[in-house]
C-alpha positions as CSV (number, residue, x, y, z in Angstrom):
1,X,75.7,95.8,114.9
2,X,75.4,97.0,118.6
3,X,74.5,100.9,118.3
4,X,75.7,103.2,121.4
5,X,74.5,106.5,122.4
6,X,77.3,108.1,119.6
7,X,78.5,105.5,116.9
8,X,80.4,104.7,114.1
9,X,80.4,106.0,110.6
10,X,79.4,103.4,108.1
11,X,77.8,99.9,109.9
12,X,80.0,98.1,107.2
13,X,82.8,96.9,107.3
14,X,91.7,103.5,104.4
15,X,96.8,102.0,113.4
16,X,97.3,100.3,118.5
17,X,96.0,97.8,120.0
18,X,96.3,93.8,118.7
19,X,93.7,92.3,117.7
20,X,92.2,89.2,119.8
21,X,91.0,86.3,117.7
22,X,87.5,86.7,116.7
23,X,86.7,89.7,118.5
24,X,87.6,93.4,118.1
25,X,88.5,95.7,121.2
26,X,86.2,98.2,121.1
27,X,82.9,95.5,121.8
28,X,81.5,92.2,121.6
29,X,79.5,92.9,118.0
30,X,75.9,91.4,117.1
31,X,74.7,88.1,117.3
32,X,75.5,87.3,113.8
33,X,79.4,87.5,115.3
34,X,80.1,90.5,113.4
35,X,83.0,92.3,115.3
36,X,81.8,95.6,117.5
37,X,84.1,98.8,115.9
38,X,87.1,99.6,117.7
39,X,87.0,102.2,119.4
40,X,90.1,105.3,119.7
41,X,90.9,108.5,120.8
42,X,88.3,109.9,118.9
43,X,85.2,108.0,121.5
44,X,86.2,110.7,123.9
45,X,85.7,113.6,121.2
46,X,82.2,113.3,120.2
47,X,81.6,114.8,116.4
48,X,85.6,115.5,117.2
49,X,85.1,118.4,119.3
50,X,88.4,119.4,121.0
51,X,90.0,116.0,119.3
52,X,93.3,117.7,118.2
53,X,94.1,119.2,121.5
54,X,94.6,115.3,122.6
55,X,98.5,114.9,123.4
56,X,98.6,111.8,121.1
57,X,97.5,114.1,118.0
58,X,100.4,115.5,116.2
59,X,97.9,117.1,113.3
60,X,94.3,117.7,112.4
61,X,92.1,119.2,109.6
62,X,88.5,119.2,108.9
63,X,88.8,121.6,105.8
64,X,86.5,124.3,107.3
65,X,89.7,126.6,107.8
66,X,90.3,126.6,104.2
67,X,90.3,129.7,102.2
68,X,87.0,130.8,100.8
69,X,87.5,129.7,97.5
70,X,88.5,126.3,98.5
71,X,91.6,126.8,96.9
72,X,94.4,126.9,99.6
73,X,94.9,125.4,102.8
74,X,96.1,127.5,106.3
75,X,99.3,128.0,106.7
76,X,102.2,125.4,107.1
77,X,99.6,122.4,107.1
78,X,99.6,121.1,103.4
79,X,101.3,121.3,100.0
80,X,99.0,120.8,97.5
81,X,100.1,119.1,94.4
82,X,99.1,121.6,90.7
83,X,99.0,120.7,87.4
84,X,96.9,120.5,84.7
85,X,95.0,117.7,84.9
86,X,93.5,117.7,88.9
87,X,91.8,120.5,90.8
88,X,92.2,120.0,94.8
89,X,90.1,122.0,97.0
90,X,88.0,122.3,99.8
91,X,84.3,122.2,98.7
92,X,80.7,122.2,100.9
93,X,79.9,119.1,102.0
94,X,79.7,116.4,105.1
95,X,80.8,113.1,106.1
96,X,77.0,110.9,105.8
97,X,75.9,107.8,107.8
98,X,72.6,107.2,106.6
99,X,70.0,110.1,108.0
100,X,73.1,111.2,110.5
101,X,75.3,114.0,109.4
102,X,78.5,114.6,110.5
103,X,80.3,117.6,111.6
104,X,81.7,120.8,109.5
105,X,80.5,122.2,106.7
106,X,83.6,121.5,104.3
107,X,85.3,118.2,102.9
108,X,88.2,117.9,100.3
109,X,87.7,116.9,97.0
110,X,90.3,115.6,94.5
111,X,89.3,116.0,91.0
112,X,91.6,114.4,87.9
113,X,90.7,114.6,84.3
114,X,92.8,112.8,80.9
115,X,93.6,114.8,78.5
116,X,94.6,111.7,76.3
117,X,97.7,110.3,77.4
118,X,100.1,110.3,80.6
119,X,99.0,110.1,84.5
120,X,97.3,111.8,86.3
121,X,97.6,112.9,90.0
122,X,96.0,115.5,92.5
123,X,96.1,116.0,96.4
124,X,98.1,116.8,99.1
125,X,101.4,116.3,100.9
126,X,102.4,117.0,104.2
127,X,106.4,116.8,106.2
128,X,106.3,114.9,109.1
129,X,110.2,115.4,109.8
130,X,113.3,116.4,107.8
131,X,112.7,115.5,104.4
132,X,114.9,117.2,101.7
133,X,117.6,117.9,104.2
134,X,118.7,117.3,107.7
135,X,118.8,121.2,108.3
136,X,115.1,121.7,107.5
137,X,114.1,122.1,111.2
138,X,111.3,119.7,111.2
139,X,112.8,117.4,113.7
140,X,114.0,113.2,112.8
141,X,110.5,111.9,112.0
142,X,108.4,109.0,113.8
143,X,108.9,105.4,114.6
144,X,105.0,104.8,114.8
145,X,102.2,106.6,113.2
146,X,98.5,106.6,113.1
147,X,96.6,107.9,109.6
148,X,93.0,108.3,110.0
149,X,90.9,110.1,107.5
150,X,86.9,110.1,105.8
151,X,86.7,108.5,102.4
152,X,84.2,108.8,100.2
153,X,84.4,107.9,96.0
154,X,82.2,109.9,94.0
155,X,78.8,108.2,92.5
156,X,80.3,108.5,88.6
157,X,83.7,106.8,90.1
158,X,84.4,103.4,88.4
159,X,87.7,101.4,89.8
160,X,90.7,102.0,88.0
161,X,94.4,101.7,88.7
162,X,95.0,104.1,91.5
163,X,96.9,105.3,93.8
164,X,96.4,106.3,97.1
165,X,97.7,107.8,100.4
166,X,101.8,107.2,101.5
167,X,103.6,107.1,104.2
168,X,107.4,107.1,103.6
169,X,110.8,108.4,104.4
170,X,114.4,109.2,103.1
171,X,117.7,108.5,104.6
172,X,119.2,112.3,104.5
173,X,122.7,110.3,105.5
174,X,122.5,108.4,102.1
175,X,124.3,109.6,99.4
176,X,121.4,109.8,96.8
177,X,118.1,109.2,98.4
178,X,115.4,108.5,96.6
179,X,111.7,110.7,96.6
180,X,108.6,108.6,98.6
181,X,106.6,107.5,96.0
182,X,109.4,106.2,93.5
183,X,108.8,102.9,91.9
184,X,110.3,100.2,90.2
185,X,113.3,98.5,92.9
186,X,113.5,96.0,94.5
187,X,115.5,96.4,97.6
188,X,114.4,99.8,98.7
189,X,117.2,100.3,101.1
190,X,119.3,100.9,98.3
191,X,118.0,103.7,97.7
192,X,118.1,105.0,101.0
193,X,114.0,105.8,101.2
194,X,110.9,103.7,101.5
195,X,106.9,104.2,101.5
196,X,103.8,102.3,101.9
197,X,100.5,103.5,100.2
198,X,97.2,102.6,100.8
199,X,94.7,102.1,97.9
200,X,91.7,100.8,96.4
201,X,91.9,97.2,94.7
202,X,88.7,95.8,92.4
203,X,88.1,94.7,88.7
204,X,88.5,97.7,86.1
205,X,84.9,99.2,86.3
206,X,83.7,97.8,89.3
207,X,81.6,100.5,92.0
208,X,82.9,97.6,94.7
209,X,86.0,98.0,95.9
210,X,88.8,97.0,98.6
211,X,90.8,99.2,100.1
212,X,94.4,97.5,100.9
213,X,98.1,98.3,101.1
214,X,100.7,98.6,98.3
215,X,104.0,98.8,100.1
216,X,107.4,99.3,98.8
217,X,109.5,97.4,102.2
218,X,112.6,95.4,102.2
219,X,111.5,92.5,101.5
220,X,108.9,92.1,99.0
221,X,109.1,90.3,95.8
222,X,109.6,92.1,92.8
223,X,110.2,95.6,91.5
224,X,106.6,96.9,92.4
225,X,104.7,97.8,96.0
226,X,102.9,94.6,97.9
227,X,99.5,93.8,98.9
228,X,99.0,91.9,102.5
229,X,96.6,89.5,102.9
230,X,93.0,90.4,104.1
231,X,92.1,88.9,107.3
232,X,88.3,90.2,107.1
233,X,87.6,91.4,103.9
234,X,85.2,94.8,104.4
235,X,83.7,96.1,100.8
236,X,82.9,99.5,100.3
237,X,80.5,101.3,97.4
238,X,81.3,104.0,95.4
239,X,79.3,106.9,97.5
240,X,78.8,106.0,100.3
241,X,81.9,107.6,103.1
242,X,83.9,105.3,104.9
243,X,86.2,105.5,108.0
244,X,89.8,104.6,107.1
245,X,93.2,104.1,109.4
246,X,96.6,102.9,108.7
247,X,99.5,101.7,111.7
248,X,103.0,102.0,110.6
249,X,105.6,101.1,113.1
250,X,108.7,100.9,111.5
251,X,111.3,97.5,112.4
252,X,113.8,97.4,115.1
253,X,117.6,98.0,113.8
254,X,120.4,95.5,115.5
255,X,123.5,96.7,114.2
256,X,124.8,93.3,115.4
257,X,123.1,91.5,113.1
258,X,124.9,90.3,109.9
259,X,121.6,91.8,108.6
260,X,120.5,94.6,111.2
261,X,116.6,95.0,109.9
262,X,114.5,93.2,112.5
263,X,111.2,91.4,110.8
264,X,109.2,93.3,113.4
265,X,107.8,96.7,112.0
266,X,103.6,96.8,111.8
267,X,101.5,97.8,108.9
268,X,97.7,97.5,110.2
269,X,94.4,98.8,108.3
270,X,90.8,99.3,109.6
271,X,87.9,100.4,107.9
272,X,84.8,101.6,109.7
273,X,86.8,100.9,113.1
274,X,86.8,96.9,111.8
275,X,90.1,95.5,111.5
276,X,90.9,94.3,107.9
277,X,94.5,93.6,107.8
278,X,97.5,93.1,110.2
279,X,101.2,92.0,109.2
280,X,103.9,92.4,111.7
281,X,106.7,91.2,110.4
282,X,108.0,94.0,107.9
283,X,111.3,94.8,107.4
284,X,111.4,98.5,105.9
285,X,115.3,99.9,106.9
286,X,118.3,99.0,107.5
287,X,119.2,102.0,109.7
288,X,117.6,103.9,112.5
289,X,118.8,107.1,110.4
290,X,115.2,106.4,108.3
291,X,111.9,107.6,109.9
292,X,108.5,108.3,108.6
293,X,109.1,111.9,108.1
294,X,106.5,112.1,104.7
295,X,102.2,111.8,103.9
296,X,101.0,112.6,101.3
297,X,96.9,112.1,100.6
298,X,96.3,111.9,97.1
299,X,95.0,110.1,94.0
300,X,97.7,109.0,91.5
301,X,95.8,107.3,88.3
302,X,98.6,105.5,85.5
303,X,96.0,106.7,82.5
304,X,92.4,107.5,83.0
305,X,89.1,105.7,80.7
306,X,88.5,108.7,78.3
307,X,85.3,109.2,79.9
308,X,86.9,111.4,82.8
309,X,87.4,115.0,81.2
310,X,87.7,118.0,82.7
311,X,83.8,118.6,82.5
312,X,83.4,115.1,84.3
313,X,86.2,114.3,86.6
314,X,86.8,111.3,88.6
315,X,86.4,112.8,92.1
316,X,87.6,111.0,95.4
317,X,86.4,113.3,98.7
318,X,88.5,113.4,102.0
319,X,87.5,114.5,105.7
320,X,88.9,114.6,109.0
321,X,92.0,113.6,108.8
322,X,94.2,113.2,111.6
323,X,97.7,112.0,112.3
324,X,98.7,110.9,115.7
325,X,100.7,108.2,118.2
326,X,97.6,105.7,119.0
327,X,94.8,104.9,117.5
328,X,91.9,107.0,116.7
329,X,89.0,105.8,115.6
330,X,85.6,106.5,113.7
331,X,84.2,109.7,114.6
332,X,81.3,109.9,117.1
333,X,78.3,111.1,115.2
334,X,75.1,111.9,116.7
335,X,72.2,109.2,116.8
336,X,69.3,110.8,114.8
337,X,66.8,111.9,116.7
């Protein structure tokens, strides 16, 4: 793959430019045809220096302005999710390509543990708008987000049903809305909410694994979230970090329309700056009262392998997140010298 003077993360392969046929954006790739990574916002922030002063960034965190311990986040950025079975915390530690480092001295880790029955889930959530009610002061929400963040599952992790980072919102004008992350219906709208997670996929076991969608829109098939399909599939190892980013772009609403959800909203995924999937014909609301106005990054497990205690977690470790209005891209880390 064709190296510049500052790169991407991982050299293989968790949102906006379309994708031409056959070749990415951001470069012409290698000889083999290999697609070039696409490059973002974040090619004119080396290391990500000065990144979330970008107009297009709406939030940022690297986890160095944690507290000492680890234990809570600054002010007004994050709600992190307690309980006995998960420990979430900033830790020491740095996003890896090979003999390059990355910047900052901190990542997040989430840790989860069985104690023999039940799920288990750890991490964080963040408001992106009005969320329990319309006079929170948090303004209407998006139409359009980007999600990019540093992913890394630990050396002991093993796949297992999981889990993984949402987007969602709730109709405050419905009578009941449902919570993001609620399962089992059908026709979401309903409801009055929806959300879209993103999440590893591989055999029970496996240290190979896919990282894909599971998306709770209008019209998917049965009670349960939907995958898309893969247009390049881009495997990733257990241990090694990896450069994920999400697109949502929520559907047009023509109140005209015997039906007024338009089949045009956008769910996109990268990993490592390649392009792995692209649908963009999702219907997720029926009104334009429903925004994205919720994130949460987490791990959600429906009954860990006994071998995960407390002593020896499953651990899944997080960096630079940051949510904005366009596309941002792997971080620039310095060529080794």
């Amino acid at each position: 793959m064709a190296h510049r003077a500052w790169i991407v993360s991982i050299a293989v392969c968790f949102a906006a430019v379309a994708v031409a046929a056959g070749t990415a954006a951001g470069g012409a790739g290698d000889a083999a045809g290999a697609p070039a990574p696409e490059m973002g916002l974040a090619a004119k922030f080396p290391g990500d220096a000065g990144l979330a002063r970008d107009p297009a960034v709406l939030f940022a965190d690297d986890f160095e302005r944690w507290s000492a311990d680890g234990a809570e986040p600054p002010p007004k950025t994050w709600d992190v999710r307690r309980n006995k079975v998960s420990l979430t915390r900033a830790v020491p530690g740095t996003v890896a390509d090979g003999g390059r480092r990355g910047p900052g001295r901190r990542i997040l880790e989430i840790a989860c543990w069985t104690t023999g029955k039940g799920s288990q889930t750890g991490g964080l959530s963040r408001k992106l708008g009005n969320y329990n009610h319309p006079g929170e002061g948090l303004g209407k929400g998006f139409e359009e987000l980007f999600i990019r963040y540093y992913l890394k599952f630990d050396e002991a992790y093993r796949a297992v049903r999981n889990h993984g980072a949402n987007l969602g919102g709730r109709d405050l004008t419905h009578a009941k809305p449902w919570w993001v992350g609620m399962a089992a219906i059908r026709d979401v709208s309903t409801k009055g909410y929806f959300f879209s997670g993103v999440q590893p996929y591989a055999k029970r076991g496996s240290r190979t694994l896919e990282i894909g969608f599971y998306s709770y829109h209008l019209d998917k098939r049965n009670q349960w979230g939907e995958n898309y399909e893969v247009l390049r599939p881009c495997p990733i190892e257990v241990g090694t970090w990896h450069c994920v980013e999400r697109r949502m772009k929520l559907n047009a609403v023509d109140a005209s329309r015997s039906d007024p959800a338009v089949a045009d909203g956008v769910e996109a995924l990268w990993i490592d700056g390649i392009p792995t999937i692209r649908k963009t014909d999702v219907r997720f609301r029926r009104t334009k009262d429903l925004r994205i106005t919720f994130f949460s990054l987490e791990t959600y497990y429906h009954g860990l392998p006994e071998q995960y205690t407390r002593a020896s977690p499953i651990k899944v470790q997080v960096d630079h997140v940051v949510i904005a209005r366009a596309y941002v891209g792997p971080l620039g880390i310095p060529a080794a010298r």
